[in-house]
C-alpha positions in Angstrom: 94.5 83.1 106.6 95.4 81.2 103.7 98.9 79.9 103.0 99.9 79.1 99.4 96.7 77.3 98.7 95.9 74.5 96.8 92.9 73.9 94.4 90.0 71.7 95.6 90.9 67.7 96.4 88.5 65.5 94.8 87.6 63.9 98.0 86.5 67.2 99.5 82.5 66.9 100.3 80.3 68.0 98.2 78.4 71.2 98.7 74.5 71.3 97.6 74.2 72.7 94.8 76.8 71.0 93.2 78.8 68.2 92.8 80.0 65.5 89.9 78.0 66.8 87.1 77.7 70.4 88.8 79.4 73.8 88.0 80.9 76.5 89.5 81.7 80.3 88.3 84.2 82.1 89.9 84.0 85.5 89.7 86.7 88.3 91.2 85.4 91.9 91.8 86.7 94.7 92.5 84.9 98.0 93.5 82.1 96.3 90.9 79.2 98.0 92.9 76.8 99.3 90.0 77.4 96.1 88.0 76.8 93.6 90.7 73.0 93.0 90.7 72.8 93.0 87.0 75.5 90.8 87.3 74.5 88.1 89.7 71.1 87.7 87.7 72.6 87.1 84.3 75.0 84.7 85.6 72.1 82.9 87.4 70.0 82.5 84.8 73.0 81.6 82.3 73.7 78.9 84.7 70.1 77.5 85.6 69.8 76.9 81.5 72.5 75.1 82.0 70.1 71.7 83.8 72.8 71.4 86.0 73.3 71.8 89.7 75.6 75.1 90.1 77.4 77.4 92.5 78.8 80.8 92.4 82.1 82.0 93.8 82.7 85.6 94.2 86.2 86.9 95.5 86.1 90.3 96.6 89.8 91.9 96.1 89.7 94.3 98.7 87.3 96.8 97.5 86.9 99.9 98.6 82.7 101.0 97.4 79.6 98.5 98.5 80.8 95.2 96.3 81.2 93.6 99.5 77.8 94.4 101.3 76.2 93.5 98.0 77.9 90.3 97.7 77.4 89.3 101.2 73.6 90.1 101.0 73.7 87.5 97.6 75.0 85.1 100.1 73.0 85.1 102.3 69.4 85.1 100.8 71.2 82.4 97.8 72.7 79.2 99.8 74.6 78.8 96.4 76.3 81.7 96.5 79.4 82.0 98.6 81.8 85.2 99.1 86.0 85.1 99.6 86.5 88.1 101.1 90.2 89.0 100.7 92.0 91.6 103.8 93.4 94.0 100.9 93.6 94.0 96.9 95.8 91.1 96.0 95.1 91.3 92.2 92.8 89.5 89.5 95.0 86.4 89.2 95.2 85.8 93.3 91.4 86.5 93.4 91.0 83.8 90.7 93.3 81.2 92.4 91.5 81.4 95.5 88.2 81.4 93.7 89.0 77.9 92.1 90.0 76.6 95.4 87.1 77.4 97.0 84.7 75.4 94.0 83.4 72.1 94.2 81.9 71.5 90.4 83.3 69.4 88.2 83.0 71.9 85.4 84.5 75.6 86.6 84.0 78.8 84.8 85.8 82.0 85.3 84.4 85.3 83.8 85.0 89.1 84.9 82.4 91.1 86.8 82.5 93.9 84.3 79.8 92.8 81.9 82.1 93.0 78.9 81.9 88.8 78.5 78.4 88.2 78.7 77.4 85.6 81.1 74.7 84.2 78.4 77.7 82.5 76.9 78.5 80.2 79.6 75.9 77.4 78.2 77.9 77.4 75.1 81.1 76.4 77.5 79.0 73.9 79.1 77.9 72.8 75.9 81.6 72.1 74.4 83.0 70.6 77.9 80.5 67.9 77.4 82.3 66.8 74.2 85.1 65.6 76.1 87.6 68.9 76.1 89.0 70.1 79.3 89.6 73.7 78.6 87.5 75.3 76.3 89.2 78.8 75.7 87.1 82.0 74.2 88.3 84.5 71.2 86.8 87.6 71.6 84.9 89.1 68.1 84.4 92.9 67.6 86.4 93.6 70.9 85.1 97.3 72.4 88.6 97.6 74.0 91.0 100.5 73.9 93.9 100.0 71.3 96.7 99.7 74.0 94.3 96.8 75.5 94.4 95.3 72.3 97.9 95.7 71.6 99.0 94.5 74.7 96.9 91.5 74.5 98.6 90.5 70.8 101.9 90.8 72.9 100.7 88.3 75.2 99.5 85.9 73.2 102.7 85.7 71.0 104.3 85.3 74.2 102.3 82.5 75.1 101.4 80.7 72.0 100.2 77.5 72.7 97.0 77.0 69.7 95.0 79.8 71.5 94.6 83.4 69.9 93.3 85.6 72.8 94.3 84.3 76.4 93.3 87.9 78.0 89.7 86.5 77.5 88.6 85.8 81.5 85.6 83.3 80.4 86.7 80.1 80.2 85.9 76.6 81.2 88.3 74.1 83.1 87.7 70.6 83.8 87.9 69.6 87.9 91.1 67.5 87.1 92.8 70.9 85.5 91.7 73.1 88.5 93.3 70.5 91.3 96.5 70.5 89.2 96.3 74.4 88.9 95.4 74.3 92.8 99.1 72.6 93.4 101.4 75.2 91.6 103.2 77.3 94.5 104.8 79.8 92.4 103.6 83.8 93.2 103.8 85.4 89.6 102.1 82.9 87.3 98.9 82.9 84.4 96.3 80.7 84.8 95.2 80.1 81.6 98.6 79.4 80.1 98.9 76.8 83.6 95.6 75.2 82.4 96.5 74.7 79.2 100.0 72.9 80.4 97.9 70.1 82.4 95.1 69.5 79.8 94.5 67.3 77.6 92.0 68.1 75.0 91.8 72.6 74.7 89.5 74.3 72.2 89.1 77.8 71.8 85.6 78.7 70.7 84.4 82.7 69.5 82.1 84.8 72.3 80.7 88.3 72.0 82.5 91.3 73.7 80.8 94.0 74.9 81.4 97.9 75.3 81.8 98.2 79.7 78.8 100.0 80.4 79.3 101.2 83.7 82.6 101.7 86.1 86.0 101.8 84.6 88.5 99.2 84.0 91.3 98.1 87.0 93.3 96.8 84.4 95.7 100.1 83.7 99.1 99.8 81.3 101.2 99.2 85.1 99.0 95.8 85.9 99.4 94.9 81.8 103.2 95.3 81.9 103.4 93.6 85.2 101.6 90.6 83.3 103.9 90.7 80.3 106.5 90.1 83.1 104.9 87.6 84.6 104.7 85.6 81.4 108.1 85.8 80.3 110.2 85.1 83.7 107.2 82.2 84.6 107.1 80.4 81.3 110.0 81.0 79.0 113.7 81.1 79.4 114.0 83.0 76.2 115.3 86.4 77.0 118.4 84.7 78.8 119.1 82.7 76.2 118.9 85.9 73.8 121.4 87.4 76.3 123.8 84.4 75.6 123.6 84.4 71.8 123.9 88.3 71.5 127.0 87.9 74.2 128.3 85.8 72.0 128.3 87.3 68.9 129.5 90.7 70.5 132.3 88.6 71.5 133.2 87.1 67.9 132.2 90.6 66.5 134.9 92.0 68.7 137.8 89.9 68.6 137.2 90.4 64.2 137.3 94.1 64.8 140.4 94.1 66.9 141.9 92.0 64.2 141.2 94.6 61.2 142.1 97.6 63.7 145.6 95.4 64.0 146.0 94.7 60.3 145.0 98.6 59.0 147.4 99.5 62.3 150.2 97.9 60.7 149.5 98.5 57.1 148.6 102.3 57.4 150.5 103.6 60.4 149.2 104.6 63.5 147.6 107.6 62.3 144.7 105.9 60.4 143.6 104.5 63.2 142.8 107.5 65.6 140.0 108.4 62.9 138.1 105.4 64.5 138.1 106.8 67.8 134.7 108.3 67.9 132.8 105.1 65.9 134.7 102.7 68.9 132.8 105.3 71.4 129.1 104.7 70.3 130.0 101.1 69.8 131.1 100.6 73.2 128.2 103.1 74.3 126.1 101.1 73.0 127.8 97.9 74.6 127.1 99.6 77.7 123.6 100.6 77.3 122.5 96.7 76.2 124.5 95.2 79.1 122.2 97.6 81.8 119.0 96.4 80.0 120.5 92.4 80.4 120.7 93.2 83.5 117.2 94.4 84.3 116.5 91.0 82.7 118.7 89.2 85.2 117.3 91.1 87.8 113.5 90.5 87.2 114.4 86.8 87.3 116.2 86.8 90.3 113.6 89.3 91.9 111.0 86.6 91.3 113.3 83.6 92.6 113.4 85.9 95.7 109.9 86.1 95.9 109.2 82.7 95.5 112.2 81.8 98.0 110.1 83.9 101.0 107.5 81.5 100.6 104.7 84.3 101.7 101.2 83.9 100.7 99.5 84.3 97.6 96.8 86.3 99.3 94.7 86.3 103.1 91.8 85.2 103.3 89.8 87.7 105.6 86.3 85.6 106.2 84.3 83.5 103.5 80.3 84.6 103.3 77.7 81.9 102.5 80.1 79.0 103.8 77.9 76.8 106.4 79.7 75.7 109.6 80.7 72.7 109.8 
C-alpha cells in the first residue's frame, strides 16, 4: 500500500538494465488489451536504438479486460519489464506518479498505451535530453483527435502557459533530478507536466507525429477533461479569486453610482420617475444573484480541494508490483 509517494531517491540501487546513463518509460494502461503486444514491441525496439540500458514501467489502473495478464506475462519472460498493479482505477495522472516512482533511469519517458504517440519517437527525446535540456515537451502535428479533444486541449494550454503549446501531449522526457522533485509534491489534484516544468531548468518542446487510435476507444471522456481543467486552475493559479475580488469591487463602485443617480432623478423628478426602474433593478440584482452562486462554486472547488488535501489519504494503492526481484 502506498502512502503519498515520493519519486525515486538518487541513492536508491540500481536495477539491471538501467542506471546513470539508462532510461525508463512509464507507461499507464487501462483496459489496453488489443494494443498491448504491439505495444510493448514498438516501445522495445524504440528503446534498444536508443544504445542505452533501459526499463519499462507499466501501471495497470485497475483494468477490467486481460491488460493485466498480458502485462504480467511481459514481466516475467523480460527482467526489464516491471508491472504496478493498482487495487482499482485511480486515474492517468496517479498511474503516472506511481510510474515515475517506481523508475531508476536517469532519463524517464512517459507516453500513452493507445498507439496514438508512436513509440519510434522516443530516440528523438533521447536525442534532445543529451543536449543538456531537462524536459523536452512534444507538439503534436496533424492531430487525429475529435474537435472537443482539441478544443479542450487549447483551454488547457492557455491555462497553463509556460513556453509550451500542447501539454495534453503524454510523451515526454524528464531529467532524474525533475522526477525526484515531482516525486516530493503531496498535493492530490495536480498536472505533471506543468510540475516538471516548475523544477526545470532548461524545457524544449520539439514536434512528433499523432496518429489515428486504431483499436479500443479513448478513457479520456469530456467528465475526466473538465475534471483536468479543474485541476489546473485551483492547483496552479489563484486567478479566478482574484477575478471574484475585482468584479466584487466594481459591482460595489457600480452600485453606490447608481444609488446616487436614483437619489438625484428621485429628487429632481419626483417619486414617480423612479418606479419605471423597478423592473431594470430586478434583472440587475437577478443577475447579481446568479454571478454570486457561480463565485461560490469557485470558492467551493477550492475549499473542496483544501479538504482533500487536509485528509491526507493516498494518491493511489498499490495492489502487488510484477517483475520486481525480492530483495
Amino acid at each position: 500500500m502506498s502512502s503519498r509517494p515520493s519519486g525515486g531517491s538518487p541513492d536508491a540501487p540500481v536495477a539491471s538494465g538501467t542506471g546513470a546513463q539508462g532510461i525508463s518509460a512509464v507507461i499507464p494502461v487501462f483496459n489496453e488489451e488489443p494494443n498491448l503486444r504491439e505495444l510493448h514491441a514498438r516501445v522495445a525496439k524504440a528503446l534498444d536504438a536508443t544504445s542505452r540500458p533501459w526499463e519499462i514501467v507499466y501501471v495497470d489502473d485497475g483494468s477490467s479486460d486481460r491488460s493485466l495478464e498480458i502485462l504480467a506475462g511481459l514481466a516475467a519472460s523480460d527482467g526489464r519489464v516491471r508491472v504496478v498493479e493498482f487495487n482499482r482505477n485511480y486515474g492517468q495522472h496517479a498511474a503516472v506518479f506511481a510510474g515515475l516512482a517506481a523508475t531508476k533511469g536517469e532519463i524517464v519517458v512517459t507516453l500513452d498505451a493507445d498507439l496514438q504517440n508512436p513509440p519510434e519517437e522516443i530516440p528523438r527525446l533521447v536525442s534532445k535530453m543529451e543536449e543538456g535540456f531537462d524536459v523536452v515537451g512534444t507538439r503534436r502535428k496533424k492531430r487525429k483527435d475529435p474537435l472537443f479533444r482539441r478544443l479542450a486541449s487549447r483551454a488547457v494550454n492557455r491555462i497553463t502557459g509556460g513556453g509550451m503549446s500542447d501539454y495534453g501531449c503524454m510523451l515526454r522526457a524528464y531529467r532524474r533530478n525533475v522526477v525526484d522533485q515531482i516525486g516530493q509534491c503531496r498535493e492530490l489534484s495536480s498536472f505533471i507536466p506543468v510540475l516538471a516544468n516548475m523544477y526545470a531548468k532548461k524545457v524544449v518542446e520539439i514536434e512528433v507525429d499523432h496518429a489515428e487510435r486504431s483499436r479500443g476507444n479513448s478513457k479520456y471522456g469530456l467528465r475526466q477533461l473538465i475534471n483536468l481543467q479543474f485541476d489546473l486552475v485551483t492547483g496552479f493559479s489563484l486567478l479566478p479569486l482574484k477575478l471574484m475580488t475585482w468584479f466584487g469591487a466594481l459591482v460595489a463602485v457600480a452600485a453606490f453610482g447608481l444609488g446616487l443617480f436614483l437619489l438625484a432623478m428621485r429628487i429632481l423628478k419626483g417619486s414617480e420617475w423612479a418606479q419605471f426602474g423597478v423592473f431594470t433593478l430586478f434583472a440587475v440584482l437577478f443577475l447579481m444573484v446568479g454571478l454570486m452562486f457561480v463565485g461560490m462554486g469557485i470558492l467551493g472547488e477550492y475549499i473542496g480541494r483544501i479538504y482533500g488535501e487536509v485528509r491526507e489519504r493516498p494518491r493511489y494503492v498499490i495492489r502487488k508490483i510484477h517483475g520486481e526481484k525480492a530483495p
